[in-house]
N, C-alpha and C positions, 0 to 999 in steps of 0.2 A: 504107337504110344510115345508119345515125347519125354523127356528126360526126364524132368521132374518127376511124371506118374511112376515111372519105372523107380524113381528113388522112394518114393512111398510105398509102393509092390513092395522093394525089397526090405523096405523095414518090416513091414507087417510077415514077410515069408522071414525075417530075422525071429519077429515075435513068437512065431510059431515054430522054430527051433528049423528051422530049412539052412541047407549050407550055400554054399554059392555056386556048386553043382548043380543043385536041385532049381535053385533062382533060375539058372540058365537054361535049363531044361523049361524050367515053366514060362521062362517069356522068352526063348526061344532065340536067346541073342548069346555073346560069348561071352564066357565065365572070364574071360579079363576083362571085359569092358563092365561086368556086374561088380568086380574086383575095386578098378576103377572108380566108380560110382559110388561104393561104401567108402571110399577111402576121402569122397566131396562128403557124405555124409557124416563122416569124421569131423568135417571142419566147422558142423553144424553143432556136433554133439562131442566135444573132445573125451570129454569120459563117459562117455554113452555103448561104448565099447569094452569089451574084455580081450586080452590079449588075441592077438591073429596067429594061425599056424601053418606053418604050410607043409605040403604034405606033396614034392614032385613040383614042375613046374606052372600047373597052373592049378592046383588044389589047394585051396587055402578053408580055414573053418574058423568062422569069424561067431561069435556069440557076444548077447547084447548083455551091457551093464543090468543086474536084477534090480538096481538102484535108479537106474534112470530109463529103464523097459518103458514102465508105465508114462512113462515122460513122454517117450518118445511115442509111442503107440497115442496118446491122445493129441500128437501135432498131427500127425497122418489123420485121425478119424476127423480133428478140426481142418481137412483142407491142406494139410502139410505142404511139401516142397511147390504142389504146383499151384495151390492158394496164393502161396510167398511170392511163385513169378507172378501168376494174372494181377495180384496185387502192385506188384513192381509196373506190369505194363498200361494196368489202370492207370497209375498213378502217371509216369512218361509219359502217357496219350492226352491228358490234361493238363500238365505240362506244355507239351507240346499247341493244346488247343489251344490254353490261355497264349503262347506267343502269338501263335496263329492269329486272334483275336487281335491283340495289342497290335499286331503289326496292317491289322485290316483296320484297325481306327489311325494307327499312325498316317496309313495311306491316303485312308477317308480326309483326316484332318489337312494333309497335303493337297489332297485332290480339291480339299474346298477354298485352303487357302490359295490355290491356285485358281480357282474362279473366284474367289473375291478382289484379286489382284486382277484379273481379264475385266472385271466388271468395272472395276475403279479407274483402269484406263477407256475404256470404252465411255467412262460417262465423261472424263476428262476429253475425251475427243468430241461429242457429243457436247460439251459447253465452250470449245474451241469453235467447234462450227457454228453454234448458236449465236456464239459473241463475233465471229466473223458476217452472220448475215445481221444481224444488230449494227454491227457498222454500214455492212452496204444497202440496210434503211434508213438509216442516219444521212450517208450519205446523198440517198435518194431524195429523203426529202428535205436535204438542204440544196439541193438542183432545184426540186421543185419551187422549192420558198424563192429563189431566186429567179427563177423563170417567173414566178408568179408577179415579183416583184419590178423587173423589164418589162416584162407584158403590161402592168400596170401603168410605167413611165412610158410606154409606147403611144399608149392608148392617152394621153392627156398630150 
């Protein structure tokens, strides 16, 4: 059982007038570390609580605000502590996707501006070459025109 649920457990075994004996007895873990956990729940609910007592060193008897019981009792029945995390990790996972996202278009955008740049030299070389055979028909057939032209003065 992960933290959160165990912090909802113990409000509802709070609801139901359990001590933090009984808490620990029922889910099977240490009555400090239950101790503990009411005292996050504390930070949740400041006056949600009635005084603490203790009673030796690890005996305490914690009972809920009558004023804010029902408060608390309908976060728990709405999903309480562990709503709050998956809600938190929802939330950080779409976060996270939208970077995720952003950073696949950034790259995308990179990766294309880096072939529109491969392309724009390529065709720059590709008219480099063209206007170099352009010249050496030009000059071909100004050989020609002049061969044709000898040959012509030969011939008379």
């Amino acid at each position: 059982m992960n933290k959160h649920k165990v912090k909802d457990t113990i409000i509802r075994c709070l609801y139901d007038r359990k001590g933090t004996a009984e808490i620990a007895d029922i889910l099977k873990l240490e009555q400090s570390y239950i101790v503990a956990l009411i005292q996050e729940i504390q930070s949740k609910f400041p006056e949600g609580f009635l005084e603490g007592k203790g009673y030796g060193a690890d005996v305490i008897a914690v009972s809920l605000n009558p004023k804010y019981k029902e408060l608390m009792f309908e976060f728990v029945e709405q999903g309480g502590f562990d709503a709050e995390h998956n809600t938190a990790l929802d939330r950080a996972r779409r976060e996270e996707y939208k970077e995720n996202l952003e950073l696949s278009q950034l790259e995308l955008a990179i990766e294309t501006a880096t072939e529109a740049k491969l392309n724009a030299q390529n065709a720059e070389q590709r008219i480099k070459t063209a206007n170099r055979w352009a010249l050496v028909s030009a000059i071909a057939s100004a050989v020609a025109a002049i061969v044709s032209i000898i040959s012509l003065f030969k011939v008379q």
